[in-house]
N, C-alpha and C positions, 0 to 999 in steps of 0.2 A: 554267887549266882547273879551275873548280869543279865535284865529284862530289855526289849525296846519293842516297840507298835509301831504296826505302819499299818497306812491306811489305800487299797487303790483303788481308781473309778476311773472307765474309760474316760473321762472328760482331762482329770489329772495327775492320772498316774499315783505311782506311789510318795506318799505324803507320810512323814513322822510325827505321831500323835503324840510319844514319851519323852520330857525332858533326862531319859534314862543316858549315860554314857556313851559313845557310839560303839556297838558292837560288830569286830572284827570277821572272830569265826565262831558265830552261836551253833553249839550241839544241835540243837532241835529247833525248827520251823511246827510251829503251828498255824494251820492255814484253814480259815474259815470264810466262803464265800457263795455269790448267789451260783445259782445251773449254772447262768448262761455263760458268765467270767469264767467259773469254774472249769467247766466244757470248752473253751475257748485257749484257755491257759495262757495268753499273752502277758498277764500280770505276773503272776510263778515262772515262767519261765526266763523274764527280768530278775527276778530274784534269786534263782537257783544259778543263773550266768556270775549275778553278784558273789553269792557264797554255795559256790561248788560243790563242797566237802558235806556241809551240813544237812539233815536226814529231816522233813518234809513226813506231816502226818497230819490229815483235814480230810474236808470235803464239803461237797453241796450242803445246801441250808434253808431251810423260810427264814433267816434273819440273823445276824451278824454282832455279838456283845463284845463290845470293848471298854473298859471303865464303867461308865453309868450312861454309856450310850447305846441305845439297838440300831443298826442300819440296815438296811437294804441297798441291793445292789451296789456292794463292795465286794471286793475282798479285804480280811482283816489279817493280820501274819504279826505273831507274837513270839520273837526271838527270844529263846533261852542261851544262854552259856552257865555251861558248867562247870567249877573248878573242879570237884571230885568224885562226880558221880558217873557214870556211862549209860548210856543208853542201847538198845537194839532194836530194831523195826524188822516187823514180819506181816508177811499177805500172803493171803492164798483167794482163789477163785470159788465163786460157787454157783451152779449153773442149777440149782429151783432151791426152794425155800425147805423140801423136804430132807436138802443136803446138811442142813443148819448144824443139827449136832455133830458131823462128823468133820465138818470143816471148823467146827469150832474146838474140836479135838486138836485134825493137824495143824491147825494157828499155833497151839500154845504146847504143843510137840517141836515147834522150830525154836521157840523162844530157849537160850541157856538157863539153869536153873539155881546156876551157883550165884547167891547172893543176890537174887531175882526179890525184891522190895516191892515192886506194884505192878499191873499190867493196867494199859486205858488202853480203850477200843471205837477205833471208827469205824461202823459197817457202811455194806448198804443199805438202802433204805427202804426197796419195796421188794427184790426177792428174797425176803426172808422170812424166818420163824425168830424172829429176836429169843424167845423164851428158850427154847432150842439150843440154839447160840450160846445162849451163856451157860444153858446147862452143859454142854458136851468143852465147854472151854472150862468148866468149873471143876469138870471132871479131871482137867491133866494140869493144876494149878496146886502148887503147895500148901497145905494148910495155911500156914502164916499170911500167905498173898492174896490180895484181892483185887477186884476187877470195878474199875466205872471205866463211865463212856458214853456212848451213843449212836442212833442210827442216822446218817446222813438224811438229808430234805432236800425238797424240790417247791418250797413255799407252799401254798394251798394246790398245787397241781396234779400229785399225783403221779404224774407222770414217766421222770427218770433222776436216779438220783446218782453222783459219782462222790468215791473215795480216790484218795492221790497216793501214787505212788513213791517210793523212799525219796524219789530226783522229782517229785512235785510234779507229775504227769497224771491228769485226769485217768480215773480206769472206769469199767464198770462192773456190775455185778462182783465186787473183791471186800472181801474183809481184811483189814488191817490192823495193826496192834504196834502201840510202844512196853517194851520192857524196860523198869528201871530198876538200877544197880548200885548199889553201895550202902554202906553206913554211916554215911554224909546226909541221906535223904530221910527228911520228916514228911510222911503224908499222914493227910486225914481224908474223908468225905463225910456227905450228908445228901439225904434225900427225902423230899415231901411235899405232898400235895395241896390241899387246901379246898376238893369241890366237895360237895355234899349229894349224900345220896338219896333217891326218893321212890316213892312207889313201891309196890311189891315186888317180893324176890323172885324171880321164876330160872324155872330147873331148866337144865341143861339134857336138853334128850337126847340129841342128834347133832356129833362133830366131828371133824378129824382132824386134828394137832391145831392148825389156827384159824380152821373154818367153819363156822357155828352155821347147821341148817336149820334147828329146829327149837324154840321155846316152850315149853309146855306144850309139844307134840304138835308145833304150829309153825307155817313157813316164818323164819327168822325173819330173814328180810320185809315181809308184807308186815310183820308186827312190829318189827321198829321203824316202817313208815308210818303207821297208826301214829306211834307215837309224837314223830316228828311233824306232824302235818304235810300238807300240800307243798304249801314251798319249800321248805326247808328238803323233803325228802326228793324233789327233785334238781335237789344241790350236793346228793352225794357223791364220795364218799365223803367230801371236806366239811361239809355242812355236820355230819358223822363227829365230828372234831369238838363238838358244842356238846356235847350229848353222847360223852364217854360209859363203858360197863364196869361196875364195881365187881369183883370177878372173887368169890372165895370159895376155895374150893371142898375145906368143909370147915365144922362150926368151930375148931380152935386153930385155924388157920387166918396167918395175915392176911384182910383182902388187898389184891392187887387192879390198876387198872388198868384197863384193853381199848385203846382205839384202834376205829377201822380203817383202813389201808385199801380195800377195795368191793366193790359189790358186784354179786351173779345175777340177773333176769331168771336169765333160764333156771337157775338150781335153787333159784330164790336164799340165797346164802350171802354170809358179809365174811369177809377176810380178814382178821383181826392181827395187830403185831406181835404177839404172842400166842399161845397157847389158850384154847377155851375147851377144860375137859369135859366130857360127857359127865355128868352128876353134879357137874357144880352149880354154883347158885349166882345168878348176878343181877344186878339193879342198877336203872340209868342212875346217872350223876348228872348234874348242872352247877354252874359255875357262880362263888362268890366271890364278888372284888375283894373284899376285905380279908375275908379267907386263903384267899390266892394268891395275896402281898406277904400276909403273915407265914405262909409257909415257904416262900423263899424267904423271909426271915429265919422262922426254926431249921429250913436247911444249913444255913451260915452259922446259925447253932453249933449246929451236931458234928459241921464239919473241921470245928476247932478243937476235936475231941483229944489230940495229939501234942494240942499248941496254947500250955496252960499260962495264962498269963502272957502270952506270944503274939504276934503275927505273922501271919504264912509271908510269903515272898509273892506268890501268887497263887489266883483261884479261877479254876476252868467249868463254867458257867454251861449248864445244858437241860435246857429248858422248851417244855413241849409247845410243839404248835399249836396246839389248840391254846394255851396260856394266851400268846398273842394274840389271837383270833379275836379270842373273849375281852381281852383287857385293851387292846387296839391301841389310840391313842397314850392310855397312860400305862403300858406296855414298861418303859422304865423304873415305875416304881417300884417294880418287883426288882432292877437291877438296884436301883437305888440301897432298898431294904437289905440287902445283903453286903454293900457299903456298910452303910451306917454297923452292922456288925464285925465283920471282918477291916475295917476300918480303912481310911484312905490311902496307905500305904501299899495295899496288898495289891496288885494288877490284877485286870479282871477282865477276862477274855471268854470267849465263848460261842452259842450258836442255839437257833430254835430245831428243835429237830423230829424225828419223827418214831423216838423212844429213846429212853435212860436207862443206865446201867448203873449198878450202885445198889450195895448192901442197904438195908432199911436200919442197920445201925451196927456199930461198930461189930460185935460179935456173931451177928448172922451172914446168913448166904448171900450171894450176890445173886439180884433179882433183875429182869426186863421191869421197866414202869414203864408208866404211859402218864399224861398231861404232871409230871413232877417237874420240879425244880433240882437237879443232882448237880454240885458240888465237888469238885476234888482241889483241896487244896496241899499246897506243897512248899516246900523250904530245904535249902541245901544249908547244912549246919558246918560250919569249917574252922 
């Protein structure tokens, strides 16, 4: 497996970060970069002129990881080549978020299934039901296979987020997927959060799939301005990003977490990227730096669960916006901490986004999270 990085910014263009070998015709383009580039596509489409043949899978971001760097306003393109493995790439459309499970069906209805070793996912990033998503993708997934990934971002905005298609062409509203192949390929992952939870728990009275009206039979929305105060709650939804819901749905259940995506006036209601059911229980969360660093530690953990005594080749970094928001400036230590485990060999690429995909550990279901750190790491063995 030959890796290389390249770096662009309209100022200069694409620039080689890797003393890696120069790579010919890499399999797969991973393409992580801001809207505006992204939407723009004059970087990708320099690079797809470059290498024609090669299959293109990214999207929009709040923030751009490469090594133990995060950026802004780049794009990042992390070439693979493969000796023995193969790849497939599949999209489908999906026009409201109430589609989620059935487009997450036909996604992984297109994928082959002979010798099918892992599936990673770029969505979009604001019509959807993430939780949705994975369950109707979970649904037509082989036992053995598992699923990370992520929803594309638009930074603190809100606003529009794109996924690219196979020839590296911004789309919208499209869900995407690589399939990989062979008995060549060692994957692992990991995933983990690090906020703490507080307050009392309050019941879930009034939802439908990912939009919570009512708390203790009380308009959602006015009670998680309560919470927020004045300014903060007239900075949503992104301010929302600070002050995540701890989400379990009953008492021997993993709790998961839910940020919000969008808020109602009128319905007095918050939009959440998953699933918040009626009867469940949840509790804000705020955030500890030191908690927050360590669990992109424990992700890099979990994610060598594969690779005893090993190191991956590489590890695809997707980690939530609101991480950034919170940790701001020292933003990299969490890239850092995951370094320092999977060690300076391994490449490490990635994206802040606006949910994770990824089992909560090797033997379970693959789950939507929210403010985690998720992990997928990989090695073509030959």
């Amino acid at each position: 497996m030959l890796i290389s990085q390249l770096k662009y910014t309209e100022e200069f263009g694409w620039e080689t970060l890797s003393n890696a070998p120069e790579i010919t015709k890499p399999t797969l383009a991973l393409i992580f970069g801001s809207t505006q580039l992204i939407k723009e596509n004059k970087g990708i489409a320099i690079l797809k002129e470059r290498f024609p043949e090669t299959i293109f899978i990214g999207g929009s971001t709040a923030g751009e990881i490469c090594g133990t760097k995060v950026y802004d306003d780049t794009i990042i393109a992390t070439l693979i080549e493969f000796e023995k493995s193969t790849i497939a790439y599949v999209s489908e459309p999906i026009s409201k978020p109430e589609d989620s499970f059935i487009t997450g069906q036909k996604l992984l209805e297109k994928l082959p299934k002979d010798e099918l070793k892992h599936v990673f996912v770029i969505s979009e990033g604001l019509n959807i039901n993430g939780s949705e998503l994975v369950n109707g993708m979970r649904s037509k997934t082989p036992n053995r296979v598992r699923i990370t990934g992520g929803l594309a971002a638009d930074g603190p905005n809100f606003s529009e987020t794109f996924t690219l298609s196979e020839n590296g062409e911004a789309q919208k509203n499209h869900i995407t997927a690589i399939g990989f192949y062979g008995k060549s390929l060692r994957i692992s992952y990991g995933s983990m959060g690090g906020w703490d939870s507080f307050g009392v728990a309050r019941l879930v009275t009034k939802s439908k799939n990912n939009v919570l009206y009512e708390l203790d039979g009380k308009p959602a929305l006015a009670l998680y301005k309560t919470f927020l105060g004045e300014q903060l709650a007239s900075d949503l939804p992104s301010s929302g990003l600070l002050f995540p819901l701890s989400l379990r749905i009953d008492k021997d259940s993993e709790p998961v977490v839910r940020t919000i995506l969008a808020v109602d006036e009128a319905t007095q209601s918050l939009t959440f990227a998953g699933d918040i059911p009626e009867g469940s229980h949840v509790r804000l969360m705020k955030a500890n730096f030191d908690r927050l660093i360590e669990g992109a530690s424990g992700a890099a953990k979990n994610s060598l669960f594969n690779f005893p005594g090993q190191t991956p080749s590489i590890a695809i970094l997707i980690s939530c916006v609101g991480r950034k928001l919170v940790l701001k400036q020292i933003v990299e230590e969490e890239v850092e901490a995951v370094e320092e485990i999977l060690g300076k060999e391994t490449k490490l690429c990635g994206f802040y986004s606006y949910g994770e995909v990824s089992p909560f550990s090797p033997e379970a279901k693959c789950e939507l999270h929210n403010q985690t750190m998720t992990i997928t790491s990989f090695s073509e063995i030959v």
